[in-house]
C-alpha positions in Angstrom: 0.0 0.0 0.0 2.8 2.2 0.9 3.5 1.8 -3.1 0.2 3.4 -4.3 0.4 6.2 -1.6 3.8 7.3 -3.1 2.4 6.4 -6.5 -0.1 9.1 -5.7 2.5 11.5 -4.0 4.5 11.4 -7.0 1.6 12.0 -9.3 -0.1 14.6 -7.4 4.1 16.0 -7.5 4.2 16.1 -11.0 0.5 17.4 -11.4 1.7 20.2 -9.5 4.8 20.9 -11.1 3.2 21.0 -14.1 0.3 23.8 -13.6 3.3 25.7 -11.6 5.1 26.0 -14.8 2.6 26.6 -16.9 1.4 29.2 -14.5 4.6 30.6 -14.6 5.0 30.8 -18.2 1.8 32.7 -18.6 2.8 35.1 -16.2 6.2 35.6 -18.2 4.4 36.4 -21.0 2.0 38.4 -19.4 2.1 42.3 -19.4 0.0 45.5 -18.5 -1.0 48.2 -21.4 -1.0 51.7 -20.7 0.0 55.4 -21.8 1.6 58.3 -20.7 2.5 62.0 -21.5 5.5 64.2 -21.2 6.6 67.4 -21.8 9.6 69.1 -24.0 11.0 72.4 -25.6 12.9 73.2 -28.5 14.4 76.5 -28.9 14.2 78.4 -32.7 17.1 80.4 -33.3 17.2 83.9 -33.9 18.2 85.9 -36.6 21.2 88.1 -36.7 22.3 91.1 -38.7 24.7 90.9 -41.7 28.0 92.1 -41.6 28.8 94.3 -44.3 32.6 95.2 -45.1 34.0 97.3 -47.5 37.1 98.4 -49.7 39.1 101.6 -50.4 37.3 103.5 -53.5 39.6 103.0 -56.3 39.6 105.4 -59.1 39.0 109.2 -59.6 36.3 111.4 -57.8 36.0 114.7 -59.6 33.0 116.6 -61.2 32.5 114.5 -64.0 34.8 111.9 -63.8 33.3 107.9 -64.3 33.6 108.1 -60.5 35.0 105.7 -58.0 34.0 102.4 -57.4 33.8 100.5 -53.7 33.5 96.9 -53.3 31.8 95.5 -50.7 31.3 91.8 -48.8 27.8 90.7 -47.1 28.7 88.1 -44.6 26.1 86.0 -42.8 27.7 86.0 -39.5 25.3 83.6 -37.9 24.9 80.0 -37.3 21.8 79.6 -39.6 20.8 80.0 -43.4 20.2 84.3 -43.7 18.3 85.3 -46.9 19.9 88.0 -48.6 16.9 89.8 -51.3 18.6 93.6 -51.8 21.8 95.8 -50.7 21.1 99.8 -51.0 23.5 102.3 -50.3 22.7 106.0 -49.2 25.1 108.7 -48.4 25.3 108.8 -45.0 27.1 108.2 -41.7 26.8 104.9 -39.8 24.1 105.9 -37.9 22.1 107.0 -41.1 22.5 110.5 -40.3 23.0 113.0 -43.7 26.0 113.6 -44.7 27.1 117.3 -44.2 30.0 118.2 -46.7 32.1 120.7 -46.1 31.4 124.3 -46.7 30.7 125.2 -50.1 30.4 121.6 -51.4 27.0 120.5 -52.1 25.9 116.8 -50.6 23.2 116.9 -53.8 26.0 116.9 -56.0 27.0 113.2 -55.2 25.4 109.9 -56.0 26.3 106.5 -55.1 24.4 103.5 -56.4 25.2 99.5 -56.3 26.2 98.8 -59.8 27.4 95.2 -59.2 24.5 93.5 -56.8 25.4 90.5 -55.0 23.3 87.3 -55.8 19.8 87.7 -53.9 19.4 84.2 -51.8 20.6 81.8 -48.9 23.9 82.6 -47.9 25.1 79.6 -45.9 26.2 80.3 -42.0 29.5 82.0 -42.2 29.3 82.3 -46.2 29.3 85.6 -47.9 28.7 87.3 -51.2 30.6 90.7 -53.0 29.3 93.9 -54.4 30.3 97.2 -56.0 29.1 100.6 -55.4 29.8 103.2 -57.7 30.5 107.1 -56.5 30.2 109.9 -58.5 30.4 114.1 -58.5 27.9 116.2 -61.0 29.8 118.3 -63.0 28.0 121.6 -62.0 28.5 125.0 -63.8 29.1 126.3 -60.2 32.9 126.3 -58.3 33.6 122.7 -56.9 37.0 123.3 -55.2 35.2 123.0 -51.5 34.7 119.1 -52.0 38.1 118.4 -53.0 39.6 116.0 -50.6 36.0 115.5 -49.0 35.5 112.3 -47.6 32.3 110.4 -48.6 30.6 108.2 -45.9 28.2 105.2 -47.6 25.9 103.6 -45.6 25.0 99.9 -47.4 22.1 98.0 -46.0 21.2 94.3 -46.8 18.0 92.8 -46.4 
């Protein structure tokens, strides 16, 4: 008898063993659902001004000369892509203030335009594009000897 009662024990062992493991294989396999929010920034850049450098004027400013031409560099100074649509230049000091010649010489006299426009577009961070501006004196009928030796500020502004 002792035989069938650890017959039994063995059985009921195995029995047991059994559902334990397949118990525990559902609970490996088991898992819960759910969802969840969070929060983040990003930061947009900002834009920054060009940087606009120039050479001397070569060539001759008189009354009636062809004038004296200025070349010029737009640089994107910043770390993103600037778009670059016009350059204009004015005479005028760096604040934008008139220019006021010396006696006798007229300011109206003078004009300075951008013959040689730099491509309108993207320029690239830290890329940069060239210019010329073109100065010139009216010959008047009136006495021009005040202007000689008059510098002429310019005053170039990208966009």
């Amino acid at each position: 008898m002792e035989h069938v009662q650890n017959r039994g024990k063995k059985r009921a062992a195995v029995i047991l063993a059994a559902v334990l493991t397949l118990t525990g294989a559902g609970i490996a396999f088991a898992y819960w659902t759910s969802t969840g929010t969070g929060t983040g920034t990003a930061t947009t850049g900002e834009s920054v001004a060009f940087e606009i450098t120039s050479e001397p004027g070569v060539g001759e400013l008189a009354p009636g000369s062809a004038g004296q031409t200025v070349d010029f560099t737009v640089t994107n100074p910043g770390e993103g892509i600037l778009n670059l649509t016009a350059v204009t230049v004015e005479i005028a000091d760096e604040d934008g203030e008139a220019w006021v010649p010396p006696a006798g010489c007229l300011a109206a006299d003078y004009t300075a335009e951008v013959t040689t426009a730099p491509p309108a577009g993207d320029i690239a961070p830290g890329g940069s594009v060239d210019g010329t501006v073109t100065v010139t004196l009216e010959n008047t009928t009136e006495n021009q000897d005040a202007c000689q030796g008059a510098e002429v500020p310019l005053l170039l502004t990208a966009s």
